[in-house]
BALOBA-1460 file (C-alpha; in Angstrom, 3 decimals):
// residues 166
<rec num="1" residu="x" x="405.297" y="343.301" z="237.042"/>
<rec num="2" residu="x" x="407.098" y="340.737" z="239.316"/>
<rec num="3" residu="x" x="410.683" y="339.391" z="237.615"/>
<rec num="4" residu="x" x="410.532" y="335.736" z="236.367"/>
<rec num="5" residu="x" x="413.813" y="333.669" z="236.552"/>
<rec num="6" residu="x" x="414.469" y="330.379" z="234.902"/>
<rec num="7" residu="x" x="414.794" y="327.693" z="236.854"/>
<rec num="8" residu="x" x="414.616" y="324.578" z="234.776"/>
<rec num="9" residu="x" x="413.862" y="320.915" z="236.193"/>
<rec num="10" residu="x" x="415.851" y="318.555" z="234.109"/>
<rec num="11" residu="x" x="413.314" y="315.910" z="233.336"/>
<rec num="12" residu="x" x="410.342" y="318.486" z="232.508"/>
<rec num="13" residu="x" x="412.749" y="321.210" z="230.441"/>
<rec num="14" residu="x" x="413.066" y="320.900" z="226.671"/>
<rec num="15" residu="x" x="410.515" y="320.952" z="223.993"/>
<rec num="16" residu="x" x="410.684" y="318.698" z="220.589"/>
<rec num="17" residu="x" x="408.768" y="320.596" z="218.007"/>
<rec num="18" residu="x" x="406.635" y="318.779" z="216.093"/>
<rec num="19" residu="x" x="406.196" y="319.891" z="212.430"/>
<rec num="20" residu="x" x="403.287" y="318.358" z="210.999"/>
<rec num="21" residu="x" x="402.000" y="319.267" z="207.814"/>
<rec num="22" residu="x" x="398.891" y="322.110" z="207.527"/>
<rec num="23" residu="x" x="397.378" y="322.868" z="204.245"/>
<rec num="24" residu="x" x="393.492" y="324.393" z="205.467"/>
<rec num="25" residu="x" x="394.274" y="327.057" z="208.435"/>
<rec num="26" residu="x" x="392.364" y="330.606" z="209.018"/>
<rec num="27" residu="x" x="395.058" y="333.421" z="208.904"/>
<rec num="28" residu="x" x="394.098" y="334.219" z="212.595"/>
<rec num="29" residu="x" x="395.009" y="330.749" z="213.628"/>
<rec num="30" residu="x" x="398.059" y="330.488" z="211.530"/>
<rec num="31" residu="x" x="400.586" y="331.231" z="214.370"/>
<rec num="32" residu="x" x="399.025" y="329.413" z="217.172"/>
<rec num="33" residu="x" x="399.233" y="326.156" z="214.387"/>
<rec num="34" residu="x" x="402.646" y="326.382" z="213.396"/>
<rec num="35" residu="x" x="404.206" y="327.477" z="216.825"/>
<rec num="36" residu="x" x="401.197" y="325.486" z="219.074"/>
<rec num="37" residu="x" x="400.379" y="327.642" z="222.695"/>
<rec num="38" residu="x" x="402.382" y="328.374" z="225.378"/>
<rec num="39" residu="x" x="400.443" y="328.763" z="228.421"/>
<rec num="40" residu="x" x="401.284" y="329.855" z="232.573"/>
<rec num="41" residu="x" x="399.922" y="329.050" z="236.060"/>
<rec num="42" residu="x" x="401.299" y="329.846" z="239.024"/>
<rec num="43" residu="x" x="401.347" y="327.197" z="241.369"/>
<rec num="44" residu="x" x="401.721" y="327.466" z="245.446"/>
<rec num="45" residu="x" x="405.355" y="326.564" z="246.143"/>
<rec num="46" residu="x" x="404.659" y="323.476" z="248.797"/>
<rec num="47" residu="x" x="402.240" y="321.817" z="246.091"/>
<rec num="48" residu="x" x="405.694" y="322.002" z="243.564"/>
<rec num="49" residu="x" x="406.900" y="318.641" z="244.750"/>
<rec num="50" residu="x" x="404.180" y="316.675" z="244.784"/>
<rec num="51" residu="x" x="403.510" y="317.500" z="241.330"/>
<rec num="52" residu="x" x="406.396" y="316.181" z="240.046"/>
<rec num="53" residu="x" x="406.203" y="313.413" z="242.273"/>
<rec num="54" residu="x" x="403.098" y="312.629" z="240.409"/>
<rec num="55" residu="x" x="403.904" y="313.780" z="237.248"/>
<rec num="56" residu="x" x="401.074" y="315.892" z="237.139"/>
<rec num="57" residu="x" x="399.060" y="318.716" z="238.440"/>
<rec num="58" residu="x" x="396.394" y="318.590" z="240.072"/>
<rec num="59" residu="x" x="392.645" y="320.591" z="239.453"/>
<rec num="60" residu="x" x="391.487" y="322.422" z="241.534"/>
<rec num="61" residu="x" x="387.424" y="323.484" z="242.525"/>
<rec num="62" residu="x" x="386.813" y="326.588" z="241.200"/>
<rec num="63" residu="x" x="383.298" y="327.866" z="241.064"/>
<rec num="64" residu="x" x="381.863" y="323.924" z="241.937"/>
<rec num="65" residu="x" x="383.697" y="323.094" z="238.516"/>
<rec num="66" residu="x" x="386.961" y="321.182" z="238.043"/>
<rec num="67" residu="x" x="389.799" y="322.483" z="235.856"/>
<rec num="68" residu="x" x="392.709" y="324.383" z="236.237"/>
<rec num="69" residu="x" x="392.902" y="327.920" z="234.804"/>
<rec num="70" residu="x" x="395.730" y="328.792" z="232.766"/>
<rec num="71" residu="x" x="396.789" y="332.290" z="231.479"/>
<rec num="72" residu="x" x="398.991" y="333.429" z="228.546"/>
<rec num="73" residu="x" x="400.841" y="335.909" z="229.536"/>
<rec num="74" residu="x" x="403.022" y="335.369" z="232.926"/>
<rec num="75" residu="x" x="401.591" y="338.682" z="234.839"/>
<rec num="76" residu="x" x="398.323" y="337.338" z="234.325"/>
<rec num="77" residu="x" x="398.744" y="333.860" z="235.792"/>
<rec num="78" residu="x" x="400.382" y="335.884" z="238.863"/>
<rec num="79" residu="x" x="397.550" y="338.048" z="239.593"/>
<rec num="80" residu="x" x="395.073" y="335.424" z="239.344"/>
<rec num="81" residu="x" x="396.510" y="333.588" z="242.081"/>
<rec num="82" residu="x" x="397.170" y="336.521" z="244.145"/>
<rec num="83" residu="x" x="393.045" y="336.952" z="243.796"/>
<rec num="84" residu="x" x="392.204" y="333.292" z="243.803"/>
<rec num="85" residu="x" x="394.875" y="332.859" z="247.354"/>
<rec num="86" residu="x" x="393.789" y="336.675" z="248.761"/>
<rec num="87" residu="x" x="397.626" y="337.401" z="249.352"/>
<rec num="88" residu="x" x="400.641" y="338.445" z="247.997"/>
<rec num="89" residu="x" x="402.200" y="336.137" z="245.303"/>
<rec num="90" residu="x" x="405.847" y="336.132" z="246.218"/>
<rec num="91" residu="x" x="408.966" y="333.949" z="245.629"/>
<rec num="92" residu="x" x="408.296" y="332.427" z="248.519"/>
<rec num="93" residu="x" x="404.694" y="331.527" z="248.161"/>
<rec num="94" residu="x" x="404.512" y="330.428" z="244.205"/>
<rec num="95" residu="x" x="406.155" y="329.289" z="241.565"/>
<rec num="96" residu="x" x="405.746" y="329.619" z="238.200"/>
<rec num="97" residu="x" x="404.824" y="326.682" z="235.689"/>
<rec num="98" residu="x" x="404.907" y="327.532" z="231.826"/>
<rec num="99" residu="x" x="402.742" y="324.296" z="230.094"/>
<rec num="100" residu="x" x="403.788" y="324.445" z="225.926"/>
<rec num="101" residu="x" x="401.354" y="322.691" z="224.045"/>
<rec num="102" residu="x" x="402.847" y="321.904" z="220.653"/>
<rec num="103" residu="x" x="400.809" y="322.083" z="217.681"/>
<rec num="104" residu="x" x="399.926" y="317.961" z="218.075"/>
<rec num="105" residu="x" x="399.270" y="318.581" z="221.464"/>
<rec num="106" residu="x" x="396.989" y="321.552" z="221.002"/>
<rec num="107" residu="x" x="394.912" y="319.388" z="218.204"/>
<rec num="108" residu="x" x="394.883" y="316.430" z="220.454"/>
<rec num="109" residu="x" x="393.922" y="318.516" z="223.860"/>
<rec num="110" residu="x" x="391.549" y="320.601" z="221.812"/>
<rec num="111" residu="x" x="389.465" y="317.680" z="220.786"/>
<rec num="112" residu="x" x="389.876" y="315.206" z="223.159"/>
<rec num="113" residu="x" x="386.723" y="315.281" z="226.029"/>
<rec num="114" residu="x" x="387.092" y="315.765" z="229.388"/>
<rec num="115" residu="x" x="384.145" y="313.047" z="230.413"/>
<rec num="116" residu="x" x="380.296" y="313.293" z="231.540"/>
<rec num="117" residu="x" x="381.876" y="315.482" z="234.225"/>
<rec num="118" residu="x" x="381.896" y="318.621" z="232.004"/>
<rec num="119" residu="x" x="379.645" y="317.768" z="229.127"/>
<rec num="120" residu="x" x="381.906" y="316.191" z="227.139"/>
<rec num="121" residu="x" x="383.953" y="319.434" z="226.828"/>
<rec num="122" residu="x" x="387.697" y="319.639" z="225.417"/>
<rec num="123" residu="x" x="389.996" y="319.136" z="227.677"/>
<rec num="124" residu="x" x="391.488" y="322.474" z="226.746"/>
<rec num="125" residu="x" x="389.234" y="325.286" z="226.489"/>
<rec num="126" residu="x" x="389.491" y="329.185" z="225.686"/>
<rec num="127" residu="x" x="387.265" y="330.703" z="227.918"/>
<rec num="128" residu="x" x="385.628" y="333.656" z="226.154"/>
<rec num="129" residu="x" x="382.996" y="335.893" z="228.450"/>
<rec num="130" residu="x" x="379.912" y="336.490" z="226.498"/>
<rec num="131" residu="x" x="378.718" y="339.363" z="228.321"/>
<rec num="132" residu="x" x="382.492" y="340.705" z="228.227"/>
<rec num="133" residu="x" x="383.894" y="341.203" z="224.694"/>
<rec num="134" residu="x" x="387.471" y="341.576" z="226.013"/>
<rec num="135" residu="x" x="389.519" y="339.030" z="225.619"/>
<rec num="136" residu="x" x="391.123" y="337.856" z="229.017"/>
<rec num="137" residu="x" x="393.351" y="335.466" z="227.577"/>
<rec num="138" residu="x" x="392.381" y="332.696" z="230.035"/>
<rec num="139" residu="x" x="392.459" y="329.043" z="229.349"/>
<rec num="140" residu="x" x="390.856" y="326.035" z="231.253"/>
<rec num="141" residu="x" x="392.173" y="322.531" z="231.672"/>
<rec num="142" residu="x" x="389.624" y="320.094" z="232.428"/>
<rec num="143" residu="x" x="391.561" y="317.654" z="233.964"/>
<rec num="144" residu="x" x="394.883" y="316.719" z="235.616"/>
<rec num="145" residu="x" x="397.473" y="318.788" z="233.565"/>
<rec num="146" residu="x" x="400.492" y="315.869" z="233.119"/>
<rec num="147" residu="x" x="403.798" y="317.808" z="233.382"/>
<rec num="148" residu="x" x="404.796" y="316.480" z="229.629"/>
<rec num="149" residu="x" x="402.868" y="314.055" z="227.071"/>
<rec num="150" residu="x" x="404.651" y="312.530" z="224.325"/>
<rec num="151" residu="x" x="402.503" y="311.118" z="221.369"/>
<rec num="152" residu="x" x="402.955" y="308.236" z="218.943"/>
<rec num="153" residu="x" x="406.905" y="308.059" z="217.758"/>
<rec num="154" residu="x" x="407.915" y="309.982" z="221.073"/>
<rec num="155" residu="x" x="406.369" y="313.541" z="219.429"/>
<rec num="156" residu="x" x="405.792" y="315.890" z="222.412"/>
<rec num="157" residu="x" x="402.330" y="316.818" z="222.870"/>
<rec num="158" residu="x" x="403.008" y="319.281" z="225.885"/>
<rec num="159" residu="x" x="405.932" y="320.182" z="227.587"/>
<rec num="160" residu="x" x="406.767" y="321.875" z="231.219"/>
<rec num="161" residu="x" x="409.144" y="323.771" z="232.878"/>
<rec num="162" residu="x" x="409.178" y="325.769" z="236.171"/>
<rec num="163" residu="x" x="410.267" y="329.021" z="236.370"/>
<rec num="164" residu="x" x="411.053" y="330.853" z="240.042"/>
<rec num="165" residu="x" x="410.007" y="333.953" z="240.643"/>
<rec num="166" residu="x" x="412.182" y="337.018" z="241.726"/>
């Protein structure tokens, strides 16, 4: 396990909480609903600054699809791109981004479609392997992942923030 510090990038760092109001969830859901999903990638260090240049970041090919493939636990998102690169993740190579969806943001992302380019698809997907029954914890954005998304009234919808790696 590879130490994680904090760096935080002023404009992408904070998180507003929205609180809406739930009354039909499924016990198994009920934490993901009232705290929404916080999710990692790790993200080669030269690509860091033309992300936030653009505000977002950018899909990638994977497998002749588009999306970006996000992890939950930060381990995870290091290892994949230590198989996904074929080298070493180091501090020097990646960086870490940690992408909060809050529980508006998760509804909105979870429903919204990502186009004729994948089937009309959520945006935000968990992928599950059917052949597999373990649960990999692995996520897919279809799409350009915007570094933070506010909603109506200025409600964050997803949130950012980098973290370095030791």
């Amino acid at each position: 396990m590879l130490p994680i510090n904090i760096c935080r990038a002023p404009f992408f760092s904070g998180c507003q909480k929205a609180t809406p109001r739930m009354p039909y969830l499924r016990c198994g859901a009920l934490s993901m609903a009232l705290d929404g999903l916080t999710l990692f990638l790790a993200v080669p260090a030269d690509d860091r600054d033309a992300c936030c240049f653009q505000g977002v970041v950018p899909r990638r090919y994977v497998g002749g699809r588009s999306y970006i493939g996000l992890r939950e636990h930060e381990e995870d998102a290091l290892q994949r791109a230590s198989l996904v690169s074929y080298q070493p993740v180091t501090k020097g190579t990646h960086v870490l981004l940690r992408v909060h969806f809050t529980p508006l943001g998760l509804a909105h992302y979870s429903t919204a479609t990502a186009g004729v380019e994948h089937s009309f698809s959520p945006l935000l997907t968990k992928k599950l392997y059917h052949d597999d029954p373990t649960d990999w914890k692995v996520w897919h954005f279809h799409g350009d992942s915007p570094l933070r998304h506010f909603g109506p009234g200025g409600i964050a919808y997803l949130t950012t923030e980098w973290l370095q790696i030791l």
